[in-house]
mmCIF file of the N, C-alpha and C atoms, coordinates in Angstrom:
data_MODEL
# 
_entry.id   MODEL 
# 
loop_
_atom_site.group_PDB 
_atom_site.id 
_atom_site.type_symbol 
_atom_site.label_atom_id 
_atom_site.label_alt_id 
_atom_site.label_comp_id 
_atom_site.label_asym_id 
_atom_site.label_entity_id 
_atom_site.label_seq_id 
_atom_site.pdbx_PDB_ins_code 
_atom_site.Cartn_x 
_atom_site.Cartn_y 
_atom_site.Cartn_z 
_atom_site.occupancy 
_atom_site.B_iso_or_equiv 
_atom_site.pdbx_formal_charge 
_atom_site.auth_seq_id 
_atom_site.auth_comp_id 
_atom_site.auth_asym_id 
_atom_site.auth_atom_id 
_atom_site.pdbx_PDB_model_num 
ATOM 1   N N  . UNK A 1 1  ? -15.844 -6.232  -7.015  1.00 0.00 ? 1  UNK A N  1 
ATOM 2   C CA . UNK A 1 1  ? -16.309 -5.476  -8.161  1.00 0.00 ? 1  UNK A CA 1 
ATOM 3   C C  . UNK A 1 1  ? -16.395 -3.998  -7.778  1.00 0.00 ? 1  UNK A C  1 
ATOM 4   N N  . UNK A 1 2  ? -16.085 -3.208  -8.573  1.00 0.00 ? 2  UNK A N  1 
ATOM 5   C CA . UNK A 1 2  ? -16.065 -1.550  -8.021  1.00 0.00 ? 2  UNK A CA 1 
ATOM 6   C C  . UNK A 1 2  ? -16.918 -1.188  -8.779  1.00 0.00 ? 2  UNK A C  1 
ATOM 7   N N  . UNK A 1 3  ? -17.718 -0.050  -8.004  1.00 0.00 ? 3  UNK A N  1 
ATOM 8   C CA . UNK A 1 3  ? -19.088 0.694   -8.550  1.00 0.00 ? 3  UNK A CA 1 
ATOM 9   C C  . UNK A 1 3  ? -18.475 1.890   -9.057  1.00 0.00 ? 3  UNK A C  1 
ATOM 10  N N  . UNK A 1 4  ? -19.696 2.389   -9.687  1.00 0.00 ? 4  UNK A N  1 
ATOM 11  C CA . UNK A 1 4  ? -19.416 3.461   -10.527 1.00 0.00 ? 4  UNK A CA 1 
ATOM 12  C C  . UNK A 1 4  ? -18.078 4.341   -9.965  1.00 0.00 ? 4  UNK A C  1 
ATOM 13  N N  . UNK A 1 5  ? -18.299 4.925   -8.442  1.00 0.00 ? 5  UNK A N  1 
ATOM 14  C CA . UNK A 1 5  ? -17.957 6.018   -8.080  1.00 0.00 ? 5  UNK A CA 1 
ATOM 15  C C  . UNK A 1 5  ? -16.452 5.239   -7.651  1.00 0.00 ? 5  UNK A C  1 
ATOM 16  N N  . UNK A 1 6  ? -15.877 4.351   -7.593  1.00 0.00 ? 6  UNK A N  1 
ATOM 17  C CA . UNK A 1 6  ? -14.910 4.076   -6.813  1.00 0.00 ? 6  UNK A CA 1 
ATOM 18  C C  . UNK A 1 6  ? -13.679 4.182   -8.719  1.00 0.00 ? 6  UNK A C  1 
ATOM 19  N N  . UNK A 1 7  ? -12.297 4.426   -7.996  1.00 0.00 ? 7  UNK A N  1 
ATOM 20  C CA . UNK A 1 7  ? -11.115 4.767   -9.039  1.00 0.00 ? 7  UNK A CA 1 
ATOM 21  C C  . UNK A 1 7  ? -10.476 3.602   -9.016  1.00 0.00 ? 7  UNK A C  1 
ATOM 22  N N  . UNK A 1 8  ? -9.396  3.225   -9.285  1.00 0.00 ? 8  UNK A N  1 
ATOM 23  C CA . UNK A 1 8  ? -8.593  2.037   -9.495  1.00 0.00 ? 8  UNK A CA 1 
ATOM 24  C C  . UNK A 1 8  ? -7.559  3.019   -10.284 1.00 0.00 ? 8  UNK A C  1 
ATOM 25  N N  . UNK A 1 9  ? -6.469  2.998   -8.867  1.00 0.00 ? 9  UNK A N  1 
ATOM 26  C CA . UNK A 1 9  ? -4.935  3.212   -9.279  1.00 0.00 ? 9  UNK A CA 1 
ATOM 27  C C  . UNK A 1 9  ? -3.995  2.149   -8.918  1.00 0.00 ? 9  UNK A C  1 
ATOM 28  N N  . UNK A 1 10 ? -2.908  2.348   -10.215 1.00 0.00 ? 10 UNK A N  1 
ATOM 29  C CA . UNK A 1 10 ? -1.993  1.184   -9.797  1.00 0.00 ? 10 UNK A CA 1 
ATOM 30  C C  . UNK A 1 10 ? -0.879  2.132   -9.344  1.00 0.00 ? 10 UNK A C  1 
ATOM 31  N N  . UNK A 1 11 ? 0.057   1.472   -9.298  1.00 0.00 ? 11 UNK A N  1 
ATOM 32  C CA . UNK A 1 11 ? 1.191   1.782   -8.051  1.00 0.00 ? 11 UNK A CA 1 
ATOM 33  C C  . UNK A 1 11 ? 2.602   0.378   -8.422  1.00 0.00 ? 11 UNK A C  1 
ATOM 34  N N  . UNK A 1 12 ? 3.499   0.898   -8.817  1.00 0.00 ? 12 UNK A N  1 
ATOM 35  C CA . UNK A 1 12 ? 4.519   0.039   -8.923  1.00 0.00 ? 12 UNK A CA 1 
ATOM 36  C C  . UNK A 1 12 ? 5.150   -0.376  -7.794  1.00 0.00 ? 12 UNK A C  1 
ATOM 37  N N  . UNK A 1 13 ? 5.532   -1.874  -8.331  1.00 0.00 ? 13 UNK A N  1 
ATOM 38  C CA . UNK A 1 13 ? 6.181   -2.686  -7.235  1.00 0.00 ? 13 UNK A CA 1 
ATOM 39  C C  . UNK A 1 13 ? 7.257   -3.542  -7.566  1.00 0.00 ? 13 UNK A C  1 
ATOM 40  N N  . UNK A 1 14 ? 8.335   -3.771  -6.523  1.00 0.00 ? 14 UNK A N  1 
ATOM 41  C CA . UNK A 1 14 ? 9.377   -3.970  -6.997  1.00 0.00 ? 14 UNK A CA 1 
ATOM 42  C C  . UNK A 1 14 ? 9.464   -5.542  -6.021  1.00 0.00 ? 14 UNK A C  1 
ATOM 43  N N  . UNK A 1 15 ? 9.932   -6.735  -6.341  1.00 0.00 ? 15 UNK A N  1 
ATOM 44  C CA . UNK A 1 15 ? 10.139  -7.624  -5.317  1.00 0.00 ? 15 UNK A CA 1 
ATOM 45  C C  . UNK A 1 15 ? 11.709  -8.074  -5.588  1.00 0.00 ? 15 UNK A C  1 
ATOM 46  N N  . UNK A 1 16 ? 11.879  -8.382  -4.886  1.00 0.00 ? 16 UNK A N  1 
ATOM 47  C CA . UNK A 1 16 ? 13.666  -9.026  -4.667  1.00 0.00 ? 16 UNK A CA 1 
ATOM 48  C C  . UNK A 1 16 ? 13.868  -10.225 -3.886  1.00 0.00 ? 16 UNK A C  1 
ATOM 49  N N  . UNK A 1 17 ? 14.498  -10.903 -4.307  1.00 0.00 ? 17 UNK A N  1 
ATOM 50  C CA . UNK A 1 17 ? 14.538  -12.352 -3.715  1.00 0.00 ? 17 UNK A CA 1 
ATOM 51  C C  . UNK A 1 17 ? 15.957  -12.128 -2.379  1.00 0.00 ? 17 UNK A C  1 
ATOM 52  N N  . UNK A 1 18 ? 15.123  -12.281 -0.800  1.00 0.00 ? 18 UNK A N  1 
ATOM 53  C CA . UNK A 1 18 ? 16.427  -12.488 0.147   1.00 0.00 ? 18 UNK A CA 1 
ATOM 54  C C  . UNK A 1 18 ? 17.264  -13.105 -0.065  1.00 0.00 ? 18 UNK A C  1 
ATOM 55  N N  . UNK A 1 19 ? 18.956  -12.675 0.175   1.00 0.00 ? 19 UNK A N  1 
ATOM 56  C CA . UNK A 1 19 ? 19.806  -13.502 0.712   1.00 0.00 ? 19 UNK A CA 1 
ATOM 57  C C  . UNK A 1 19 ? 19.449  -14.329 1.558   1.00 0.00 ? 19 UNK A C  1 
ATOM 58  N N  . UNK A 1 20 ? 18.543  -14.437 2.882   1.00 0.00 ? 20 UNK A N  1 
ATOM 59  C CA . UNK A 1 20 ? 18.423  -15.604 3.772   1.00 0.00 ? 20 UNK A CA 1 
ATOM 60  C C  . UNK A 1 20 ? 16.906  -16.414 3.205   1.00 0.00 ? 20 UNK A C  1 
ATOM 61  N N  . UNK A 1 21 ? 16.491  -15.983 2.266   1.00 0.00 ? 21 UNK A N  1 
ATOM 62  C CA . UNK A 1 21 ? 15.403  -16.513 1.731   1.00 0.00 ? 21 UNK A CA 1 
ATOM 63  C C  . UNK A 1 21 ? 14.266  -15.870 1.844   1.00 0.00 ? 21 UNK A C  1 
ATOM 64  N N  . UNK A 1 22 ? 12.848  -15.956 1.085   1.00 0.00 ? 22 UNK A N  1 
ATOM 65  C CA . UNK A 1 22 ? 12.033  -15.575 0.923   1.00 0.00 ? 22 UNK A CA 1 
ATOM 66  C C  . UNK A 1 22 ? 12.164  -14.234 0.092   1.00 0.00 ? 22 UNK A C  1 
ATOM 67  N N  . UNK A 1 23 ? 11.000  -13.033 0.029   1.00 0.00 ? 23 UNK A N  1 
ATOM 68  C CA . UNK A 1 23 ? 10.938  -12.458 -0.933  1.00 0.00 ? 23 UNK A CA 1 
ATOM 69  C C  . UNK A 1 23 ? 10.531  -11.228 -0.279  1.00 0.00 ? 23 UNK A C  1 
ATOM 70  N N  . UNK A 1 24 ? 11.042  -9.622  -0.900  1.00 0.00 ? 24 UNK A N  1 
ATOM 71  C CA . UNK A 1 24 ? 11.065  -8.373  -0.464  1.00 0.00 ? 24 UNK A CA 1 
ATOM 72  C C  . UNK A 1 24 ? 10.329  -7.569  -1.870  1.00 0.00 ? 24 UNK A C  1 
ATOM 73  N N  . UNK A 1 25 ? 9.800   -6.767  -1.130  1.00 0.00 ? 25 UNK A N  1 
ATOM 74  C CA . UNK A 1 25 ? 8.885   -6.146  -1.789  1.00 0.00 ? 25 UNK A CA 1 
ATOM 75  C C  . UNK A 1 25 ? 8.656   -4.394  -1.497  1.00 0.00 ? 25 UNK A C  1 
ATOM 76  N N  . UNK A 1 26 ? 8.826   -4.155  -2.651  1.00 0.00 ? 26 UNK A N  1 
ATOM 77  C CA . UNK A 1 26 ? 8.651   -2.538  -1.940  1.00 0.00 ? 26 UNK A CA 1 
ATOM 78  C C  . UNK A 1 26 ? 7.496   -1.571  -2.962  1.00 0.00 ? 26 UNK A C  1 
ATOM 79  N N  . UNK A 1 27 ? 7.172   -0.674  -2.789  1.00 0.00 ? 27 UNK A N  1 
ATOM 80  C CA . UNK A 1 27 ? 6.500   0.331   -3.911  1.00 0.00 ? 27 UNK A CA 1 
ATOM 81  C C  . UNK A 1 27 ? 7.193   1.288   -3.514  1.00 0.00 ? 27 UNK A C  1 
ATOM 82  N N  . UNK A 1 28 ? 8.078   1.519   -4.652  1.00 0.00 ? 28 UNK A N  1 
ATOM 83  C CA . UNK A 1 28 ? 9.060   3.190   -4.845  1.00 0.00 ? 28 UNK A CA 1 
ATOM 84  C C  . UNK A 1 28 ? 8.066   4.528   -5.077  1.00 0.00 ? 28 UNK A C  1 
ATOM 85  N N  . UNK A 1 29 ? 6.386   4.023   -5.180  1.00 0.00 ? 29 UNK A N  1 
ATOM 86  C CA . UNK A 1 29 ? 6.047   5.677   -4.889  1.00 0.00 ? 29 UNK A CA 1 
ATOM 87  C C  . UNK A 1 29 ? 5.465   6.285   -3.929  1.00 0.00 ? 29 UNK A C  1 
ATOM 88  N N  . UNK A 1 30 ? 5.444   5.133   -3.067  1.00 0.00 ? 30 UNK A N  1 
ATOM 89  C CA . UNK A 1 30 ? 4.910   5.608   -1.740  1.00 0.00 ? 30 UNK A CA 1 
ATOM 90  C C  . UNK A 1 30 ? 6.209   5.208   -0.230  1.00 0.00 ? 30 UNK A C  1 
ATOM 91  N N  . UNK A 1 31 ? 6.461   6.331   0.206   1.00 0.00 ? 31 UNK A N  1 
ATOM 92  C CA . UNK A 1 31 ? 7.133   6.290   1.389   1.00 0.00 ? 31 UNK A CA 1 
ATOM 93  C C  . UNK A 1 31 ? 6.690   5.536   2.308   1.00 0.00 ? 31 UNK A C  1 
ATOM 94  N N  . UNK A 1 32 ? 7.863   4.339   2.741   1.00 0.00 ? 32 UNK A N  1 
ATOM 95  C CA . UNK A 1 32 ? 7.417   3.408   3.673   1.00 0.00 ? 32 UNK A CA 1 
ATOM 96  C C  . UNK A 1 32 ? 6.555   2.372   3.422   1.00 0.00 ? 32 UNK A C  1 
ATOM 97  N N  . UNK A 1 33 ? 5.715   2.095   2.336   1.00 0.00 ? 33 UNK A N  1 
ATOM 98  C CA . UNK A 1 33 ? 5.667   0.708   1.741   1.00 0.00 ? 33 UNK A CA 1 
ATOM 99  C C  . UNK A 1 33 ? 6.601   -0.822  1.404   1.00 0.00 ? 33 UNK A C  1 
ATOM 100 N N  . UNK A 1 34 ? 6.899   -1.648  2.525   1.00 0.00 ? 34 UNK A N  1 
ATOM 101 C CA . UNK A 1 34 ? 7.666   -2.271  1.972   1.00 0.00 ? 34 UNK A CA 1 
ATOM 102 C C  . UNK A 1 34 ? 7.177   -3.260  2.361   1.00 0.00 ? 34 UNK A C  1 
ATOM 103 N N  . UNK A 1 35 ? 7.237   -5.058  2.290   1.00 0.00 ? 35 UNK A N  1 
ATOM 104 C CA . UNK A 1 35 ? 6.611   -6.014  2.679   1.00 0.00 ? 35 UNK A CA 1 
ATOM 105 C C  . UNK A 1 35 ? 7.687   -7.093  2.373   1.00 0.00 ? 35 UNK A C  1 
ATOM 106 N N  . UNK A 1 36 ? 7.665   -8.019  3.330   1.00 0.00 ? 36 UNK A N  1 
ATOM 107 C CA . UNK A 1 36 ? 7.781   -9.279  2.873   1.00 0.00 ? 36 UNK A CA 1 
ATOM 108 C C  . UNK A 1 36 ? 7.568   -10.682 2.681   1.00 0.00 ? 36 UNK A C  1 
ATOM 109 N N  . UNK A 1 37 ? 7.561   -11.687 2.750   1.00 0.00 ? 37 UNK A N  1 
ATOM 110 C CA . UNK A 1 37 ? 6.986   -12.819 2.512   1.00 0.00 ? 37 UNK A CA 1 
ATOM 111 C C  . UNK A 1 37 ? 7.873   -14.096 2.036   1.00 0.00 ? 37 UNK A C  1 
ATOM 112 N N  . UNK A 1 38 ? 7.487   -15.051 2.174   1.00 0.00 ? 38 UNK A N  1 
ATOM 113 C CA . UNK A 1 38 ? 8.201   -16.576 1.917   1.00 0.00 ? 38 UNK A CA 1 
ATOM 114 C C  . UNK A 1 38 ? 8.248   -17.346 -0.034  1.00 0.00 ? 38 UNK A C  1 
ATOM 115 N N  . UNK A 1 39 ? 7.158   -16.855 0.016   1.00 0.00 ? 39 UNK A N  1 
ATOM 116 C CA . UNK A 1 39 ? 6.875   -16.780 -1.519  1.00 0.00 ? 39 UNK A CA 1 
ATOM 117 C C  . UNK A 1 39 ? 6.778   -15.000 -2.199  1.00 0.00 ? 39 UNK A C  1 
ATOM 118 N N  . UNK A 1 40 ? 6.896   -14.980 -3.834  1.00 0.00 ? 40 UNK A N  1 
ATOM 119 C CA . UNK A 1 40 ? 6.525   -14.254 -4.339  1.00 0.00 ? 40 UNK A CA 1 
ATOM 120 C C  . UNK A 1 40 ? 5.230   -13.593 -4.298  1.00 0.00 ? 40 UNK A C  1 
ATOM 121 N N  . UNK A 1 41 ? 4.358   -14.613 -4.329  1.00 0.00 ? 41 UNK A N  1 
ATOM 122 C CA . UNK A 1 41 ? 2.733   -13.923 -3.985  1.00 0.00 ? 41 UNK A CA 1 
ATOM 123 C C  . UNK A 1 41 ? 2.275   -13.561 -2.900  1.00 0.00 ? 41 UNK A C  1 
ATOM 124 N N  . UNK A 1 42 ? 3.181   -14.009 -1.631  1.00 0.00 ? 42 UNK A N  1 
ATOM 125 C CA . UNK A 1 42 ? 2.763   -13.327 -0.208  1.00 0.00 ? 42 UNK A CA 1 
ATOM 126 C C  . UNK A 1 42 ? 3.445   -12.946 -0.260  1.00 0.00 ? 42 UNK A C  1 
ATOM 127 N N  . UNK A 1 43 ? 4.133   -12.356 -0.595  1.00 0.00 ? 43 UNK A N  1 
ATOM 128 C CA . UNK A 1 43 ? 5.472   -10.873 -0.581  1.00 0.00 ? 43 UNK A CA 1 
ATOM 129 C C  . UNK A 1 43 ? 4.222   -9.309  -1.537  1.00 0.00 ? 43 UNK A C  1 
ATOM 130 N N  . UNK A 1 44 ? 3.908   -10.007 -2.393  1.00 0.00 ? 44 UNK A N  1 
ATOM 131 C CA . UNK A 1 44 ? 2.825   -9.564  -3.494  1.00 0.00 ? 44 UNK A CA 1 
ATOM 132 C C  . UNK A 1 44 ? 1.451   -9.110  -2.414  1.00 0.00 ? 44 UNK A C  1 
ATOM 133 N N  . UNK A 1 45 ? 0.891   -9.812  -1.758  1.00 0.00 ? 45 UNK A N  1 
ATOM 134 C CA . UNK A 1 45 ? -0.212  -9.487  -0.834  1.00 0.00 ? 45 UNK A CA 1 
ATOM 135 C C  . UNK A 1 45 ? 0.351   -8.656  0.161   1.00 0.00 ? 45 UNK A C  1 
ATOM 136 N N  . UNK A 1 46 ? 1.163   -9.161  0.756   1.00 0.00 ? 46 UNK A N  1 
ATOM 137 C CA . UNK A 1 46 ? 1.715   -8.326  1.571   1.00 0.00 ? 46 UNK A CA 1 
ATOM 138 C C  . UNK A 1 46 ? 1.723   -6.667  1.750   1.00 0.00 ? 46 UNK A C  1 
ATOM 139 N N  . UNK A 1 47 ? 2.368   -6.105  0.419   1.00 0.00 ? 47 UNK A N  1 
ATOM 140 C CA . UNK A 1 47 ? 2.468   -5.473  -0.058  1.00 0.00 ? 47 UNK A CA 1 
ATOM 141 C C  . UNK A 1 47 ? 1.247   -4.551  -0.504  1.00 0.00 ? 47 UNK A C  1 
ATOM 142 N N  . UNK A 1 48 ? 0.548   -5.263  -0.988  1.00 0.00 ? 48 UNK A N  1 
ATOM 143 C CA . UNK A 1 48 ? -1.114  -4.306  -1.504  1.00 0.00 ? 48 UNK A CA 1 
ATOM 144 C C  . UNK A 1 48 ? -1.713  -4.180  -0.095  1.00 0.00 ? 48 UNK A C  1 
ATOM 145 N N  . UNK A 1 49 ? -1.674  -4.929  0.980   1.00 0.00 ? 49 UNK A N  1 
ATOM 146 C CA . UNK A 1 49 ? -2.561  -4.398  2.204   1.00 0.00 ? 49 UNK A CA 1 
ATOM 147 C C  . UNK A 1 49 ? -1.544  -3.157  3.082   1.00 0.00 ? 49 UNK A C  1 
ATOM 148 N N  . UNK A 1 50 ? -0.777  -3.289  2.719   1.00 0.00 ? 50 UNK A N  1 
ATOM 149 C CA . UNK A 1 50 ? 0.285   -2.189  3.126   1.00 0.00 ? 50 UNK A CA 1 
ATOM 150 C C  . UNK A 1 50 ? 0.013   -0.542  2.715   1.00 0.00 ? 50 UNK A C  1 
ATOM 151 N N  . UNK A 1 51 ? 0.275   -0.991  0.848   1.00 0.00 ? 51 UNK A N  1 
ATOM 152 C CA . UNK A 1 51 ? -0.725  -0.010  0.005   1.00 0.00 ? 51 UNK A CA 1 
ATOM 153 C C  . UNK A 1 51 ? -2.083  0.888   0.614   1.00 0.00 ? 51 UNK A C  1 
ATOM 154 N N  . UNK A 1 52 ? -2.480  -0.289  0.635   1.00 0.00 ? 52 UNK A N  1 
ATOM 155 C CA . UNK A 1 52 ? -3.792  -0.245  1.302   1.00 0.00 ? 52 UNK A CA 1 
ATOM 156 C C  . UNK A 1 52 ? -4.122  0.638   2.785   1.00 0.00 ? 52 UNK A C  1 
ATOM 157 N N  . UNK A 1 53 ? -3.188  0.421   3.457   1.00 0.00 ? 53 UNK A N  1 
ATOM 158 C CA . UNK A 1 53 ? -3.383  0.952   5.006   1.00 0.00 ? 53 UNK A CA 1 
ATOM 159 C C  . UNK A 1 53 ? -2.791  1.996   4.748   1.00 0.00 ? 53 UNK A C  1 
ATOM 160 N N  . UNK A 1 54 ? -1.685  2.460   4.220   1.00 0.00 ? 54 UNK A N  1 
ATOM 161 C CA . UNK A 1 54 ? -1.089  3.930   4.510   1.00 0.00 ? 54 UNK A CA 1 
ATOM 162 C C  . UNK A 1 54 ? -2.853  4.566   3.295   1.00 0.00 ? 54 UNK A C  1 
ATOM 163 N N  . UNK A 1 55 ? -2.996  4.026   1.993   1.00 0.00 ? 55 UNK A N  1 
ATOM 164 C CA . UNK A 1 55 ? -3.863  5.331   1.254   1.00 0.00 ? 55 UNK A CA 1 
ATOM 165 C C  . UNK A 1 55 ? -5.216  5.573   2.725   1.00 0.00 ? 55 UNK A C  1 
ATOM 166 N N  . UNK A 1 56 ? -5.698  4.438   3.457   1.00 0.00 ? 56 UNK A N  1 
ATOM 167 C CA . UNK A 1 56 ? -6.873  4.230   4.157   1.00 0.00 ? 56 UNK A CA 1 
ATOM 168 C C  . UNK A 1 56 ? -6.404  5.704   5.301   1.00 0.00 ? 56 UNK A C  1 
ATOM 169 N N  . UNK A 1 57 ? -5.216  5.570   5.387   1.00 0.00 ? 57 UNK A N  1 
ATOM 170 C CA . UNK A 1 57 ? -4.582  6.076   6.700   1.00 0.00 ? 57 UNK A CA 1 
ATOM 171 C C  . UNK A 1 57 ? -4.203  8.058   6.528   1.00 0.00 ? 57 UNK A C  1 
ATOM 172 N N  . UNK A 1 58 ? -4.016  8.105   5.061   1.00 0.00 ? 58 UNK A N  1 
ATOM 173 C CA . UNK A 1 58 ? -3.904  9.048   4.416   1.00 0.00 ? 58 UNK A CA 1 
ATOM 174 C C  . UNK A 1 58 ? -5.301  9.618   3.992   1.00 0.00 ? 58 UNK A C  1 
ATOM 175 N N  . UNK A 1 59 ? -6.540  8.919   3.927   1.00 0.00 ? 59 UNK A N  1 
ATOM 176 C CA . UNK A 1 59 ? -7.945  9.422   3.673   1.00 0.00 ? 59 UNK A CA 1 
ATOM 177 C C  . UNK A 1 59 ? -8.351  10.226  4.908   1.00 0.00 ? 59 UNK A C  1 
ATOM 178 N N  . UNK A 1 60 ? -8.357  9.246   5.817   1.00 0.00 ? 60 UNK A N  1 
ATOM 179 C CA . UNK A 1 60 ? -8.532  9.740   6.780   1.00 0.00 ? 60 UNK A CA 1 
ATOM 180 C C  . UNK A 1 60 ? -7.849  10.814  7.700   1.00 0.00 ? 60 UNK A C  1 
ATOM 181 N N  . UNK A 1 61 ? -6.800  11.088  7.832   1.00 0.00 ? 61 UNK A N  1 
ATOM 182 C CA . UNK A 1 61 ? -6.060  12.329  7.761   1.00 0.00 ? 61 UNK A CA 1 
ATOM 183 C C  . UNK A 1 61 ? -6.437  13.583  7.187   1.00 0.00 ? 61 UNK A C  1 
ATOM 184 N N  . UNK A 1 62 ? -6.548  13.128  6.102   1.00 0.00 ? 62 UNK A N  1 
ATOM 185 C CA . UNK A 1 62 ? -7.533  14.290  5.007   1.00 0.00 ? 62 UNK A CA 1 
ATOM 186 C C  . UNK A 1 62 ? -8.774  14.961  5.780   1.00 0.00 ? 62 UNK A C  1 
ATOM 187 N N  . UNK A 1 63 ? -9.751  13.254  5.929   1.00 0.00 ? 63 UNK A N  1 
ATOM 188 C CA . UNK A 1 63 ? -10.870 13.878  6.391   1.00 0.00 ? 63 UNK A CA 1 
ATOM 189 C C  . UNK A 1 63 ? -10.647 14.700  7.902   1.00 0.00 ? 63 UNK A C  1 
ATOM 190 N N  . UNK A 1 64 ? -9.935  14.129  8.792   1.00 0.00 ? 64 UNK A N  1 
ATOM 191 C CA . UNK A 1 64 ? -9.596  15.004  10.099  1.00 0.00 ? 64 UNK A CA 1 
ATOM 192 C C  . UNK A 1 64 ? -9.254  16.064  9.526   1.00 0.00 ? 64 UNK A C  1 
ATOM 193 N N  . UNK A 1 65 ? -8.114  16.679  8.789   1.00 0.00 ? 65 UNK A N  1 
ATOM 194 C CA . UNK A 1 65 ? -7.831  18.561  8.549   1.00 0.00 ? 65 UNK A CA 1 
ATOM 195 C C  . UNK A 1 65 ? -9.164  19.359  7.886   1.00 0.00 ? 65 UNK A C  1 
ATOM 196 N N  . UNK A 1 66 ? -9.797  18.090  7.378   1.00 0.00 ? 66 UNK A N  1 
ATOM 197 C CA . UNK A 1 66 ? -11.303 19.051  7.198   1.00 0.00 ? 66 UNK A CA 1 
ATOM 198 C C  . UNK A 1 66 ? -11.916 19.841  8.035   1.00 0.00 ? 66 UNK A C  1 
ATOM 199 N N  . UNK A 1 67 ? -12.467 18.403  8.863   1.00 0.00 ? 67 UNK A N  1 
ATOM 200 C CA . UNK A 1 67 ? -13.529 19.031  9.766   1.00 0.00 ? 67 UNK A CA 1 
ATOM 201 C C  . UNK A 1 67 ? -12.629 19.899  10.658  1.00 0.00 ? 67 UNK A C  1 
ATOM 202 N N  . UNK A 1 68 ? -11.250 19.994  10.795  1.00 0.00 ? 68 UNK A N  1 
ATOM 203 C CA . UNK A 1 68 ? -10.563 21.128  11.883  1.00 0.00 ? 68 UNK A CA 1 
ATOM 204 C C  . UNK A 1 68 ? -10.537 22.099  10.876  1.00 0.00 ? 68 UNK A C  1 
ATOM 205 N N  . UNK A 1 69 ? -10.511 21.949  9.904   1.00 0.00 ? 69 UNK A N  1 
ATOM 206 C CA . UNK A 1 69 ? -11.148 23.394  9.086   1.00 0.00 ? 69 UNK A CA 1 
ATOM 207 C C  . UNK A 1 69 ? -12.225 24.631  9.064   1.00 0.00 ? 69 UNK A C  1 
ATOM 208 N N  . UNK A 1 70 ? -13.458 23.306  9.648   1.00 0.00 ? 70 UNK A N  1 
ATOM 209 C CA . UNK A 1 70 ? -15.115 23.723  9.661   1.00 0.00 ? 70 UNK A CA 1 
ATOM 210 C C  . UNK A 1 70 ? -15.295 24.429  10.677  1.00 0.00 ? 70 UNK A C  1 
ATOM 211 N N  . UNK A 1 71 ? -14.378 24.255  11.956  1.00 0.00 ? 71 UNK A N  1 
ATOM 212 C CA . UNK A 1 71 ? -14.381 24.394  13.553  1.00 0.00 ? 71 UNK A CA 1 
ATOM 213 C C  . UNK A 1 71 ? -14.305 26.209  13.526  1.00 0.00 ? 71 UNK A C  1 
# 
């Protein structure tokens, strides 16, 4: 459940079924998001914790050029 202060963005995703099987997954708006998986829905999870680690990875980045700002 998200509290007041937290946003909820979506983010498009594209999946494609392998030639050797299972399922590919990418988000065309973020560089280097891509995932895959055996099924559609773990191609699908895959994918959002991926999401997930570059925005986590990108916050934090942020917050580091701050505080080398403050210095």
């Amino acid at each position: 459940m998200l509290n007041k202060n937290q946003k909820t963005y979506l983010y498009p995703i594209k999946v494609e079924a392998h030639k050797e099987g299972g399922y590919y997954a990418k988000c065309p708006a973020m560089q280097g998001a891509w995932a895959d998986g055996e099924t559609i829905e773990e191609a699908v999870n895959n994918i959002q914790d991926v999401i997930k680690s570059i925005l986590e990875y990108k916050k934090e980045r942020e917050e580091s050029k701050k505080k080398l700002c403050l210095i």
